[in-house]
C-alpha positions, 0 to 999 in steps of 0.5 A, spaced: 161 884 120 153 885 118 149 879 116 143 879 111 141 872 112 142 867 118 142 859 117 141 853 122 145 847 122 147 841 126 151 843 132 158 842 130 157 842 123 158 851 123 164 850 119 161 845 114 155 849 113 157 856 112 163 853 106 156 850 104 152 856 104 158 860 101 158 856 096 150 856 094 150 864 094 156 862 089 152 857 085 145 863 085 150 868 082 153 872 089 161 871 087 162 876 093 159 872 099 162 871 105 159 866 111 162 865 117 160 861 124 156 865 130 158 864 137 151 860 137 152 852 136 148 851 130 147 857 127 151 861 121 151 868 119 152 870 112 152 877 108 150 876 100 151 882 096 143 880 094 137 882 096 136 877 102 129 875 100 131 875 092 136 871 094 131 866 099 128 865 091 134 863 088 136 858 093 129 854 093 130 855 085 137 851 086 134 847 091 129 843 086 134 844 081 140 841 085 137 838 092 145 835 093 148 840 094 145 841 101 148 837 106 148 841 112 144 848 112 137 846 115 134 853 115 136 859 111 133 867 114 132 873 110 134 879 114 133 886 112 136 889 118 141 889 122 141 893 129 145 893 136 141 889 140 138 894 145 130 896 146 129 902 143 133 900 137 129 894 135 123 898 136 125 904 132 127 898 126 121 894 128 116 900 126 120 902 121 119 895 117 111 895 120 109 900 116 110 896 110 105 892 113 098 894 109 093 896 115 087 890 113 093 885 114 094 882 119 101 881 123 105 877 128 113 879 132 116 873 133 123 873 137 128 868 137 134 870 142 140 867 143 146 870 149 141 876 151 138 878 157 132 881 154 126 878 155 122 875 148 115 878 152 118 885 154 121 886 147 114 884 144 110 889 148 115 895 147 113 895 139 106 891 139 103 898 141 105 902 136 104 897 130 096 899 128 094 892 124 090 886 127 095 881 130 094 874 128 098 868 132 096 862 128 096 864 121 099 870 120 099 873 114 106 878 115 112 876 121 115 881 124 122 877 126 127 879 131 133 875 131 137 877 136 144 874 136 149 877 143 149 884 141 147 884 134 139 883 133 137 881 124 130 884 124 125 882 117 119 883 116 116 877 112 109 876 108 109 868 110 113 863 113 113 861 106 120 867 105 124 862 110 128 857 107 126 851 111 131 846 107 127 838 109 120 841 108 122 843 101 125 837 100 118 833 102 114 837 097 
């Protein structure tokens, strides 16, 4: 099934986290998403009928408004894309969103792997050549991120940071 948004969570508490991140969805208005766990400890995979990032804003919205209703989600990621983990894939999906990087910005690729063997380096040095804005690995003023899960890989492009739901941070605001 494709996902549009991946969450974390404490190992063991998949099944605890995804009831939670279905019904947060639920309180924002997405009466028809669906959240279920992945092979990978700790890590969810969900699928709302909102935009992904929308979707992120609402949930932070909640999460100032009604922070007790999150138990067990730690992180929550928008995902645009979802492709089959295979290089040329990534790569034509990867470029595709690149291109709404403004050419004075600057950008990063993040990879985050899991059950795959492609290496973070190779994945990086097969897109970073052909995306013509200035990287910047501290500050970075767009994210390219590459989820990779098994065979499936979610692929964003993020402004900031800022767009991941990092549920503890928020609360320390």
């Amino acid at each position: 099934m494709k996902f549009n948004l991946i969450a974390t969570c404490n190992r063991f508490m998949e099944f605890n986290a995804a009831r939670e991140l279905e019904n947060i969805l639920y309180m924002i208005g997405d009466e028809e998403a669906s959240a279920w766990e992945s092979k990978v400890s700790g890590l969810i995979l969900a699928k709302t009928s909102f935009n992904p990032h929308k979707a992120i804003n609402k949930m932070r919205q909640l999460l100032r408004e009604k922070p007790w209703e999150f138990h067990y989600l730690k992180r929550i990621i928008p995902i645009d894309r979802v492709v089959k983990t295979d290089l040329e894939a990534i790569k034509e999906v990867s470029l595709q969103l690149a291109k709404n990087i403004p050419s004075n910005s600057t950008y990063r690729i993040t990879v985050e792997k899991r059950y795959t063997q492609l290496h973070r380096r190779e994945i990086i040095n097969y897109i970073a050549p052909h995306i013509n804005v200035k990287v910047d690995l501290e500050n970075p003023q767009y994210i390219l991120l590459i989820e990779i899960v098994g065979n499936q890989t979610g692929i964003s492009l993020l402004k900031s940071k800022e767009e991941i739901l990092n549920v503890q941070k928020e609360l320390t605001k």
